[in-house]
VEXDREN-2710 file (C-alpha; in Angstrom, 1 decimal):
% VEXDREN-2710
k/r/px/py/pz
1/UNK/-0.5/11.9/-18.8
2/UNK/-1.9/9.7/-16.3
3/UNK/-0.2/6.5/-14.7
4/UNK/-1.6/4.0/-16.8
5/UNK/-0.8/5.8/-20.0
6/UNK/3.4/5.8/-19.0
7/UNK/2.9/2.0/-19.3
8/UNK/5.5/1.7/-21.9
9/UNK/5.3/-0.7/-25.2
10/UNK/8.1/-2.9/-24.5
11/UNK/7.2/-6.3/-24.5
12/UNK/7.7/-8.8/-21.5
13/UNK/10.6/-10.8/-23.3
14/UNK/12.0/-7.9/-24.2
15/UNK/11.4/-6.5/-20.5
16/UNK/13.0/-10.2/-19.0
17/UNK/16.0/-10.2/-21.4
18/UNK/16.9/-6.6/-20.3
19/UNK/16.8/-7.8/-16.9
20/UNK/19.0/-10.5/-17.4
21/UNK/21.6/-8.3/-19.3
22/UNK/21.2/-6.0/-15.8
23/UNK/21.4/-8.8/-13.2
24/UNK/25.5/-8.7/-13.9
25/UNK/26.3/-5.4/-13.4
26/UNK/23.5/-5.5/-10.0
27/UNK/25.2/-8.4/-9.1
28/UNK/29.0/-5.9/-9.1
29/UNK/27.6/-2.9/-7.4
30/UNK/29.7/-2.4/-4.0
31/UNK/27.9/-2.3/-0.4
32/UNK/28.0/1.7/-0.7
33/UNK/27.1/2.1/-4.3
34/UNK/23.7/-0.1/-3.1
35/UNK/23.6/1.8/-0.1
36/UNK/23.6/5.0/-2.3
37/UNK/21.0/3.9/-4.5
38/UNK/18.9/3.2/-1.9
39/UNK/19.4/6.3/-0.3
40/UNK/18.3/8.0/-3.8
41/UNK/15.6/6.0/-4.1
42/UNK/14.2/6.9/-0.5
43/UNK/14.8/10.4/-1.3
44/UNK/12.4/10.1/-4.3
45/UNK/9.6/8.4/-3.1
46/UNK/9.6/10.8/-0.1
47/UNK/9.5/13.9/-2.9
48/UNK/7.1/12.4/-5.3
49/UNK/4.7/11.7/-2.4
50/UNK/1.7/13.9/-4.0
51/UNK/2.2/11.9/-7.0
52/UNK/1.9/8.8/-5.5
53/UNK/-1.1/9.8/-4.3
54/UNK/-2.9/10.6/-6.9
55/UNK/-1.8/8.0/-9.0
56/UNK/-3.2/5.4/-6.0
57/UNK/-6.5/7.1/-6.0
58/UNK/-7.0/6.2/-9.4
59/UNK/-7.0/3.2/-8.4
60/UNK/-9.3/3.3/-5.5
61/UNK/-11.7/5.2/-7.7
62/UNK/-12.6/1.4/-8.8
63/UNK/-16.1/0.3/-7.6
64/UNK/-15.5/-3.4/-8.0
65/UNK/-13.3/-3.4/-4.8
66/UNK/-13.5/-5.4/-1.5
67/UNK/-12.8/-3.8/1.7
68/UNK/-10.0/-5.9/2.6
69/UNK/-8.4/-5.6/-1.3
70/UNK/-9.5/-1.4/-0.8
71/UNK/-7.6/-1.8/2.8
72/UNK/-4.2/-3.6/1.1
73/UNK/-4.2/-1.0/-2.3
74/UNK/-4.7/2.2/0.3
75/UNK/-1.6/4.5/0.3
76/UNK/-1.5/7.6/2.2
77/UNK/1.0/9.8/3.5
78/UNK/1.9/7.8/7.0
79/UNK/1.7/4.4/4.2
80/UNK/4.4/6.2/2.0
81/UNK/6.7/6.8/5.3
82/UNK/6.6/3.6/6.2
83/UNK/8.0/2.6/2.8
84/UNK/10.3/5.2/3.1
85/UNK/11.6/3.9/6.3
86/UNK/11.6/0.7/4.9
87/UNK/14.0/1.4/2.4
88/UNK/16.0/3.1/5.2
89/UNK/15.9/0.2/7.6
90/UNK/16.9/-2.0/4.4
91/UNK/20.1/0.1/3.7
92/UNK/21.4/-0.2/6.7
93/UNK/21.2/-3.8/7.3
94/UNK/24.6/-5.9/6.6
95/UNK/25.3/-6.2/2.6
96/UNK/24.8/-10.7/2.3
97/UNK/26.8/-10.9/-0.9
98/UNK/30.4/-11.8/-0.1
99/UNK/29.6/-13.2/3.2
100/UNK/31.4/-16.1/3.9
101/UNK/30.0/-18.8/5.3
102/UNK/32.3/-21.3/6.0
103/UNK/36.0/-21.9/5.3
104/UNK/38.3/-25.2/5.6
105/UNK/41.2/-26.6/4.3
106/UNK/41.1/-30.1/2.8
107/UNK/44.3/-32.7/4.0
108/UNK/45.6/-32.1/0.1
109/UNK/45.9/-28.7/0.9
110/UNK/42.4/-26.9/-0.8
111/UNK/41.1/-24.3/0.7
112/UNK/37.6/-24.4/0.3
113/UNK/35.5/-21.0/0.7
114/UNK/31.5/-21.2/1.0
115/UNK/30.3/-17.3/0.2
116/UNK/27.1/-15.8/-0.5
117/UNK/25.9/-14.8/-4.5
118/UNK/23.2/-12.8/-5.5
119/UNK/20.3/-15.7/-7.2
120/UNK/20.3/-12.9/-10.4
121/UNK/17.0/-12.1/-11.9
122/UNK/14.1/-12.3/-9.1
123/UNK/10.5/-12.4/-10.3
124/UNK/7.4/-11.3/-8.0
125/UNK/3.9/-11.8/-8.7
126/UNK/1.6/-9.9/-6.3
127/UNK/-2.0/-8.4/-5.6
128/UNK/-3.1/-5.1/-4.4
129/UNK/-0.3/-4.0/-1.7
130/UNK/1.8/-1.1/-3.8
131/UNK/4.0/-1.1/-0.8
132/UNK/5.3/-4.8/-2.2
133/UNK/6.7/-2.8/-5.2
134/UNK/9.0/-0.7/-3.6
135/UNK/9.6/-3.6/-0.8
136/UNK/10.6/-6.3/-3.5
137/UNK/13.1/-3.4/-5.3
138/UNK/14.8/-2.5/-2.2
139/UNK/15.3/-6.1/-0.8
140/UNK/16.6/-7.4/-4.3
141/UNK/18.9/-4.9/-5.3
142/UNK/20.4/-4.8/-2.2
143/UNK/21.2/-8.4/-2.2
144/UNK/22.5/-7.9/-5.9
145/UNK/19.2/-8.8/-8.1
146/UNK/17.9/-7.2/-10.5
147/UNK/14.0/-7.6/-10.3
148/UNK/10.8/-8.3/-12.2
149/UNK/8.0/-7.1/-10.9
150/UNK/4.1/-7.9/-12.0
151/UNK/1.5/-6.7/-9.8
152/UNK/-1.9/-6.5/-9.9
153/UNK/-4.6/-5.0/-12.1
154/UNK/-6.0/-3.4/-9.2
155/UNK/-3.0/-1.5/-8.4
156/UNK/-2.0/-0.5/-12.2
157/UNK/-1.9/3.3/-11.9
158/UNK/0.0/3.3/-8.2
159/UNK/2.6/0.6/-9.9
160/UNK/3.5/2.4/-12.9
161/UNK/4.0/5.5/-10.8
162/UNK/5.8/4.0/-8.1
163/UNK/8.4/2.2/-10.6
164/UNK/8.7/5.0/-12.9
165/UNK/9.9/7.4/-9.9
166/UNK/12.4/3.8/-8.4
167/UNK/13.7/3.8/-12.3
168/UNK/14.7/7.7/-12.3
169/UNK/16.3/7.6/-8.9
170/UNK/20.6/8.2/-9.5
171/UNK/22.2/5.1/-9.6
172/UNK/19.6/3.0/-10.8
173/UNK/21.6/0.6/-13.4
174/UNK/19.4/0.4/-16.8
175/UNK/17.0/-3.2/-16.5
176/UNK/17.4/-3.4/-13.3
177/UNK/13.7/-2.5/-12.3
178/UNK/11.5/-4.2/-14.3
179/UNK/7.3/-3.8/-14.8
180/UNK/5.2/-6.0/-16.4
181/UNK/1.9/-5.0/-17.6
182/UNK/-0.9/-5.8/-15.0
183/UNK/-3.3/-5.6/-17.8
184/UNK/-2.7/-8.5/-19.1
185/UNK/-3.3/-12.2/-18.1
186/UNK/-0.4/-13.4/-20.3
187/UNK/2.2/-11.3/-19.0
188/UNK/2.1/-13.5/-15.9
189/UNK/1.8/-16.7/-18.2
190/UNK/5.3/-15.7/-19.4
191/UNK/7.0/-14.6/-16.1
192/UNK/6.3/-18.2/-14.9
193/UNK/7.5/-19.4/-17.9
194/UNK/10.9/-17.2/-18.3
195/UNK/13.3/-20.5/-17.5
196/UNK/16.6/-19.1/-18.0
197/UNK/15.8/-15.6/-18.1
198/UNK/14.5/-15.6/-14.0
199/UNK/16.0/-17.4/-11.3
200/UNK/13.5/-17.5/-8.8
201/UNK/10.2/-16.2/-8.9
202/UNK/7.7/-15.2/-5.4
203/UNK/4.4/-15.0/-5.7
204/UNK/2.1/-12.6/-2.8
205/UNK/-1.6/-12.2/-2.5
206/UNK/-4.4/-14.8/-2.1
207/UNK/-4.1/-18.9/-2.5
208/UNK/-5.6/-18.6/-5.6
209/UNK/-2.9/-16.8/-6.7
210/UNK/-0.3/-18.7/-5.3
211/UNK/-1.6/-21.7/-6.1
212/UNK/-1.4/-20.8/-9.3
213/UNK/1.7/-19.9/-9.7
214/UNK/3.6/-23.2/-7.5
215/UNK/1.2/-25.5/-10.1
216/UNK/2.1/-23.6/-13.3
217/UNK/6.0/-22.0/-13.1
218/UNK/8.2/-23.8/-14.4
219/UNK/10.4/-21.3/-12.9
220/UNK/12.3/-22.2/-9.3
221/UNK/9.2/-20.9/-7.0
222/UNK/9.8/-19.9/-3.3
223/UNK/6.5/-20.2/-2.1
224/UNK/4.5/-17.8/0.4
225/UNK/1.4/-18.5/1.9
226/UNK/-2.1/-17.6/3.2
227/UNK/-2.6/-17.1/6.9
228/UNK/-5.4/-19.2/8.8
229/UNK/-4.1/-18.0/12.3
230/UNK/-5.0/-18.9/15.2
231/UNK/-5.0/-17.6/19.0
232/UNK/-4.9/-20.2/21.3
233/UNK/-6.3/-18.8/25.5
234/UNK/-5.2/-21.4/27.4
235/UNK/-6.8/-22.7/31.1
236/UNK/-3.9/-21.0/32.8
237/UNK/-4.0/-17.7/30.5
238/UNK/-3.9/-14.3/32.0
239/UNK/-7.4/-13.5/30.4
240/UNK/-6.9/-9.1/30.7
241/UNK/-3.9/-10.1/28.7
242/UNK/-5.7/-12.5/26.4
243/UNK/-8.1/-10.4/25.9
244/UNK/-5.9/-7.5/24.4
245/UNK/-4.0/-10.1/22.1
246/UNK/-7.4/-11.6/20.6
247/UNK/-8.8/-8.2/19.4
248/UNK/-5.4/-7.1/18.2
249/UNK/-4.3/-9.4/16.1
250/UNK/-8.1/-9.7/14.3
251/UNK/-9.2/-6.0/14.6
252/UNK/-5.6/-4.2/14.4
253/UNK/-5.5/-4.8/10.4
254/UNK/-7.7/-7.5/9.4
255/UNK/-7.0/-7.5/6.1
256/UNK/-3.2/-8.9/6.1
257/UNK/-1.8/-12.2/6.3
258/UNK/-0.8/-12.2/9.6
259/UNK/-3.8/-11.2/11.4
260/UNK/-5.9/-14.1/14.1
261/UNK/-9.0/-16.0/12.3
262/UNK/-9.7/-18.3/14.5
263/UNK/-9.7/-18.3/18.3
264/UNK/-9.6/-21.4/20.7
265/UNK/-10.4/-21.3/24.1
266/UNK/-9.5/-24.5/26.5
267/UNK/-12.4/-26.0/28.0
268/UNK/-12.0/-25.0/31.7
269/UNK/-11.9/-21.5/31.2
270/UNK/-14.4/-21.2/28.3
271/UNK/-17.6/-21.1/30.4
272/UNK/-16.1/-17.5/31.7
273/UNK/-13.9/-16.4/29.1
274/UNK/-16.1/-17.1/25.5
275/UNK/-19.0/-15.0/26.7
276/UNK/-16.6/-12.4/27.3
277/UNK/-14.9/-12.5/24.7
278/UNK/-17.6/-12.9/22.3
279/UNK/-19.0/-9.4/23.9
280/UNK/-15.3/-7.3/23.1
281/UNK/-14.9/-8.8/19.7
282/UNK/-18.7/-7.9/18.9
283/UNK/-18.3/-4.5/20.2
284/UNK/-15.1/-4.3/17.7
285/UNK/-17.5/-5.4/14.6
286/UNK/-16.3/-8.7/14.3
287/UNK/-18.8/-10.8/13.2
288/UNK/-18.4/-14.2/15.0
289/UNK/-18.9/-17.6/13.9
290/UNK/-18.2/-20.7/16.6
291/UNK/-18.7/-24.7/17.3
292/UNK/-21.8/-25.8/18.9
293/UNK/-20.2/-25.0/22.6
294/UNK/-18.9/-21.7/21.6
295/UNK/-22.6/-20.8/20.5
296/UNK/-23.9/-22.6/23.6
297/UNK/-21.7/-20.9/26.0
298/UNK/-22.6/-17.0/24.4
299/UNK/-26.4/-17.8/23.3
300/UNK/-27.0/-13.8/23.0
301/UNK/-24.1/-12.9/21.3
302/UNK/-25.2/-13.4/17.7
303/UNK/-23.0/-16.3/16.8
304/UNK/-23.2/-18.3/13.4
305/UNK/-22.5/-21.5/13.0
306/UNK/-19.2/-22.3/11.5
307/UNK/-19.0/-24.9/8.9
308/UNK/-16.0/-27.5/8.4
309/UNK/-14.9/-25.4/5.8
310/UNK/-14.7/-22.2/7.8
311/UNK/-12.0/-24.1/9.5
312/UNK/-9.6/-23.7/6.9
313/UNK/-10.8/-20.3/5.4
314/UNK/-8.4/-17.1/5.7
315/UNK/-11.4/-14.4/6.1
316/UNK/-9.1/-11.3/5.4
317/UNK/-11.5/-9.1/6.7
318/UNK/-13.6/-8.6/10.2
319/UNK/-14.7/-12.5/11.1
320/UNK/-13.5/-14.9/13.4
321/UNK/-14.4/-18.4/14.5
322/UNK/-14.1/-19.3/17.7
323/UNK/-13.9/-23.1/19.2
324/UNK/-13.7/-25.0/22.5
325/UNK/-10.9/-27.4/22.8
326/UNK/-10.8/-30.1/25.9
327/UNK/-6.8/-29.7/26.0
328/UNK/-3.1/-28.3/24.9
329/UNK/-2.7/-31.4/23.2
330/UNK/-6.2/-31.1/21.3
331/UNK/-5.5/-27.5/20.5
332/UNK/-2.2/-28.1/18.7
333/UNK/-3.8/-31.3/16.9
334/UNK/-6.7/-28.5/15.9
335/UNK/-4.0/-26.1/14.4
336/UNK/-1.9/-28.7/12.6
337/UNK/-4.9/-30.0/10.8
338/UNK/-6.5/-26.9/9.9
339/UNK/-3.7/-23.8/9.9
340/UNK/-2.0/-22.7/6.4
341/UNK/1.0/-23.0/8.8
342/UNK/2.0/-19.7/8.8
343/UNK/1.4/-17.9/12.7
344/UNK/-0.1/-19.1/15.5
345/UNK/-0.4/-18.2/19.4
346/UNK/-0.5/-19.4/22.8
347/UNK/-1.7/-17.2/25.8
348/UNK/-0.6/-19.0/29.1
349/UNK/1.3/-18.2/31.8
350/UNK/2.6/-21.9/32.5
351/UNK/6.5/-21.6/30.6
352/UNK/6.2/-25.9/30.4
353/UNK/3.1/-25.3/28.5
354/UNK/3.8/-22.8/26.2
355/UNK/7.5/-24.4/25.4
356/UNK/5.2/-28.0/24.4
357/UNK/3.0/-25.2/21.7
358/UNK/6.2/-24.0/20.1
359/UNK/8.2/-26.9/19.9
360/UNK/4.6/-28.9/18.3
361/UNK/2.8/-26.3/16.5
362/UNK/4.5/-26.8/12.7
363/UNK/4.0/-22.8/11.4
364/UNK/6.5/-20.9/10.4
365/UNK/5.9/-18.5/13.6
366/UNK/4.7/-19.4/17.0
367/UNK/4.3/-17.1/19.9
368/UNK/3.8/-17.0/23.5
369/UNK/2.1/-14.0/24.9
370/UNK/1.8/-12.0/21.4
371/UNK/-0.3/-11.0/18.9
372/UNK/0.8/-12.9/15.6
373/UNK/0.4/-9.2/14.1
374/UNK/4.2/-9.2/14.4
375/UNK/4.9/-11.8/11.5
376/UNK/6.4/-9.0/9.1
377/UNK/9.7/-8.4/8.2
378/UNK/10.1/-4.9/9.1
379/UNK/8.8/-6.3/13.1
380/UNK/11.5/-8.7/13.0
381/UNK/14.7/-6.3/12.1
382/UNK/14.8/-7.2/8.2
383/UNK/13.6/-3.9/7.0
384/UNK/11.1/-4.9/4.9
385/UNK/10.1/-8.9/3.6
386/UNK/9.9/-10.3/0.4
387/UNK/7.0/-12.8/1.2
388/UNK/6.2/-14.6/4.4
389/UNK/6.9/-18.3/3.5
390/UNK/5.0/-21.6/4.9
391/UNK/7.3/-24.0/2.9
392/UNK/10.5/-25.4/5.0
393/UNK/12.8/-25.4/1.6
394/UNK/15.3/-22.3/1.7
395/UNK/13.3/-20.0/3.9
396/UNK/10.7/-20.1/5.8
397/UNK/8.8/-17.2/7.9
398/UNK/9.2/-13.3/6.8
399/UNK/12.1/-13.4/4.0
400/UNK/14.6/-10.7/2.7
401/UNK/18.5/-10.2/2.2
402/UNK/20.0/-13.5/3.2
403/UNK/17.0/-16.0/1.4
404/UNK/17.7/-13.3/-2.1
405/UNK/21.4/-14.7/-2.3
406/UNK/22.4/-18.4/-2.8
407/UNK/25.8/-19.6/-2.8
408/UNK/29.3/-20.7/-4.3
409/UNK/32.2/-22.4/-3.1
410/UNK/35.6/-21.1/-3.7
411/UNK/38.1/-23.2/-4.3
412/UNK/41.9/-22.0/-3.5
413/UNK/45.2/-24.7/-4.3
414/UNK/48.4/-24.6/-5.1
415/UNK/48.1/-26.8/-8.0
416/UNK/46.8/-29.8/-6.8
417/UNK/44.8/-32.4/-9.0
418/UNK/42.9/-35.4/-8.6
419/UNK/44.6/-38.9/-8.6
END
C-alpha cells in the first residue's frame, strides 16, 4: 500500500464534525495524560523513521519541484530528530489551560477569575514543510485542541504517513487528528468555510497562500506572514561580525521565512564594506542584485539591477538585494515601507543606535547583533511554532501554547444579584 492510497474516504464534513465531537474530550485531558500522549507520539515517529522516509521520497520523486519547495518538503533522518525533539521540548513546556491570569474581588463581594481555555477545533493550511504536521499536532493538543490539518499537494504521501503513525500513537483520543485531502482544491474551500465547526484556522506557506486564505475564510484567521528581511550594517558596525551575520542568515537555509533578502549598508562605510561583501556572498552562490550605488561601488562583482518590485519580493532561495542608505533614520524608513514586517537586523556597536532600530522598526522581531535565522519557535524556548505572525491582533512573532488557548472568566458569589 503506498501513502497516498491510506488516504481514507471520509469526507471533510464528516472529517470537521468528528473533530468537533473530539475537541471536548481534548479539551479534559490532564497535564500528564497530554504529556503522555506526547511522549507516545515521539516514541512513534522516532520508530517509524524508515517509513517516513520513504513515504517523503515519493514525494520528492516529483519533477515539477523548485529548489526552495524541494528544500522545505526534504525529510531525513537529522529532519525527523528535530521533530522528535520538538515534540519533546513541547511536552515539557508549562500546560496553559487552567492558568489563571488574573483574580480580584469586586466591592459586592465577586470573585472574579480570568483563566486560560483551549480555542477547540484549530485548522492549519500549509505548503511543503511535513515537519508543520507533526508541529501543528503537538502544539494543539497540548494546549487542549483538537486539530485539522490540510497540507499541501506536494507533500501528500509524507502527510498521510506522518498522520497515520500521530493517529496510532496510545492515547490519541478518536477525531482528534484530522487530515484533509491535499488532492483536492475544495477541501481547503470548506476548511475556510467550516464556521462553527473550527475555531480558528492558520494558514503557512507563500503570500499567495495566505492571502488567500485572510480574503476568503470566513473562519476567525490568525494570520502568518512572508518574510522580506532585512540586515541592516551600520557606519559604526563591527564588519568581521557583520560579515558572518549577512551570509548566515541568507545562505544558512535560504529557503525559510526567516532568512535576510535584502542587505543595507549605511553610506560611510559602503565604499569599503559593499565590495566586500558582494565578494563573500558571491563566493556563497548568492546571486546579487543592488541600487545604482551598490552596483557602482562593486562594478566587477556581477550585480543586476534590482527593480522597485524586488524591494518587496521574498526570494526564498539564493538572491539578495543590497542598497545604500545615507542614514539610521533612512534605513528604518527603507524597512517600514518595504519589509512584510516580520524580522529585521541591525549590526552596530553604538547601544543608542541600535535601541532607536528596535524601538522604530515595526516587525514582529528586531535584532541587534544577530542573524534573524533565529525567528523560530523552537530558537525561542517554545518547542516548536504554529506560524510566525506579522499581524499585532492576539499574537504576534513565533506562536504556540499560550496564542492556542483563549480565555474565560470565572465568576464565584455568594448569591449576589444585580440591583
Amino acid at each position: 500500500m503506498t501513502a497516498t492510497s491510506a488516504l481514507d474516504t471520509t469526507t471533510t464534513q464528516e472529517k470537521l464534525r468528528s473533530a468537533r465531537q473530539a475537541a471536548a474530550e481534548v479539551g479534559r485531558l490532564s497535564t500528564s495524560a497530554k504529556n503522555a500522549l506526547l511522549s507516545a507520539m515521539a516514541s512513534e515517529i522516532h520508530r517509524h523513521t524508515e517509513e517516513i522516509l520513504a513515504a517523503n521520497a515519493m514525494d520528492l520523486a516529483a519533477d515539477n519541484l523548485s529548489s526552495a519547495s524541494r528544500d522545505r518538503l526534504l525529510l531525513n533522518p537529522a529532519r525527523i530528530a528535530a521533530m522528535v525533539e520538538a515534540i519533546d521540548a513541547v511536552a515539557g513546556l508549562p500546560d496553559p489551560v487552567g492558568e489563571m491570569l488574573a483574580e480580584w474581588t469586586r466591592p459586592n463581594g465577586l470573585r472574579i477569575r480570568k483563566v486560560r481555555v483551549p480555542l477547540g477545533v484549530v485548522g492549519i493550511i500549509y505548503e511543503s514543510r511535513p515537519n508543520v504536521t507533526v508541529d501543528a499536532t503537538t502544539l494543539c493538543l497540548k494546549s487542549g485542541n483538537a486539530v485539522v490539518l490540510r497540507g499541501g499537494r506536494e507533500a501528500v504521501s509524507t502527510n498521510v504517513a506522518l498522520v497515520r503513525i500521530l493517529q496510532a500513537a496510545p492515547g490519541m483520543p478518536s477525531g482528534a487528528l484530522q487530515l484533509l485531502d491535499s488532492r483536492s482544491r475544495a477541501s481547503a474551500e470548506e476548511l475556510m468555510r467550516a464556521r462553527g465547526l473550527v475555531d480558528v484556522l492558520v494558514p503557512r506557506g507563500g503570500a499567495d497562500l495566505i492571502n488567500r486564505v485572510v480574503e476568503e475564510a470566513i473562519v476567525p484567521v490568525i494570520e502568518t506572514g512572508a518574510g522580506n528581511c532585512h540586515v541592516y550594517v551600520d557606519k559604526l558596525a563591527d564588519l568581521d561580525m557583520a560579515d558572518r551575520i549577512v551570509i548566515n542568515a541568507k545562505t544558512q537555509r535560504p529557503s525559510v521565512c526567516n532568512a535576510a533578502e535584502k542587505l543595507l549598508v549605511h553610506q560611510d562605510i559602503a565604499p569599503a564594506y559593499v565590495p566586500r561583501i558582494a565578494a563573500k556572498l558571491r563566493a556563497s552562490r548568492v546571486e546579487i542584485l543592488g541600487d545604482e550605488q551598490t552596483r557602482r561601488l562593486a562594478p566587477g562583482q556581477g550585480i543586476g539591477e534590482a527593480s522597485e518590485s524586488d524591494w518587496y519580493t521574498e526570494y526564498l532561495e539564493l538572491r539578495m538585494a543590497i542598497a545604500v542608505t545615507p542614514s539610521l533614520e533612512a534605513a528604518i524608513a527603507h524597512i517600514n515601507h518595504y519589509s512584510t514586517r516580520h524580522s529585521d537586523a541591525i549590526v552596530t556597536s553604538d547601544e543608542a543606535r541600535a535601541r532607536r532600530f528596535l524601538a522604530q522598526v515595526d516587525s514582529a522581531a528586531v535584532y541587534w547583533n544577530a542573524s534573524t535565522r533565529f525567528t523560530d519557535g523552537g530558537e525561542f524556548g517554545l518547542g516548536a511554532e504554529m506560524g510566525i505572525s506579522n499581524q499585532k491582533l492576539h499574537c504576534r512573532g513565533p506562536f504556540g501554547l499560550p496564542e492556542l488557548t483563549s480565555t474565560k472568566f470565572q465568576v464565584i458569589g455568594t448569591g449576589q444579584i444585580r440591583g
